[in-house]
N, C-alpha and C positions, 0 to 999 in steps of 0.2 A: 491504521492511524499513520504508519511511516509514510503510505501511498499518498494521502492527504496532505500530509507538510511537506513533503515532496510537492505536489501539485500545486501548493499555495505560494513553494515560492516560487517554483518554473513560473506562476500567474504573475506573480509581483515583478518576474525580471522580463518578462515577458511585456509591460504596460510600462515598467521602465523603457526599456528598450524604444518601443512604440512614442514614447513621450517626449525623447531625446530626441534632437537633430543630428546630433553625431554621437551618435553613442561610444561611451570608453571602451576599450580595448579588453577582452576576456568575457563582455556581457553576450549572450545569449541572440545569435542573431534569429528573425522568425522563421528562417529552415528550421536551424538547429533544434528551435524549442519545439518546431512539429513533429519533426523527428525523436528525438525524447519522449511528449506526449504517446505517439504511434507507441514507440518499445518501450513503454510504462502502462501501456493500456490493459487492461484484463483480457487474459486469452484463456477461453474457454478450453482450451485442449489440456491444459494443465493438470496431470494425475490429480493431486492435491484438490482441486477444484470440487471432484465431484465425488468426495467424502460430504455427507451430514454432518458439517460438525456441530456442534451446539455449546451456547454459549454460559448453559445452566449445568452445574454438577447433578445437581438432583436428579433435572429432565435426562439429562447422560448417562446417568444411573439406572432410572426407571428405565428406558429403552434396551440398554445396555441386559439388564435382567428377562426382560422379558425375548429378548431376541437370543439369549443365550452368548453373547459376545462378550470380550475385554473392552477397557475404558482404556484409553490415551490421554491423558493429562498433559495439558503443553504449561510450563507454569515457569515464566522467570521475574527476576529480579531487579528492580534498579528503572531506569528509565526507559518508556516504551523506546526512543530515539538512538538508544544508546550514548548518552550525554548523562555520565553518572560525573 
C-alpha cells in the first residue's frame, strides 16, 4: 500500500511538473522522478521476496501444520502510512 501512495504521488508531481511551463522550485524534475521510479521499483533479488507469504491466517495455519513449520505473524497498528 505505501509503494502505491508513494507511486500516486511521484504520478500527480510528475503531470504537474509536465503541465507547468515553469515549474516551482523543489518540484520533481522528469530525471529525478525516473530515477525514484527505477530505486522504488521491485527487485526481485530481495530475501524477503521469495518467502510465500500469505495473506490468510487460516491458509498460514493449514500449510504451516502440515509442512511441519512456525507461523510469522507481521501484525501492527495505527495507520498503514504511518500518519496516526
Amino acid at each position: 500500500m505505501r509503494r502505491f501512495a508513494l507511486s500516486v504521488v511521484l504520478l500527480i508531481s510528475f503531470c504537474a511538473l509536465v503541465a507547468a511551463e515553469d515549474p516551482p522550485p523543489g518540484l520533481l524534475t522528469p530525471e529525478d522522478f525516473l530515477t525514484l521510479h527505477k530505486d522504488l521499483a521491485k527487485c526481485p533479488e530481495e530475501p524477503w521476496r521469495t518467502i510465500p507469504w500469505k495473506t490468510s491466517v487460516l491458509e498460514g495455519q493449514r500449510i504451516a501444520a502440515v509442512e511441519g513449520k512456525p507461523i510469522f505473524i507481521w501484525a501492527m497498528d495505527g495507520h498503514p502510512l504511518g500518519c496516526t
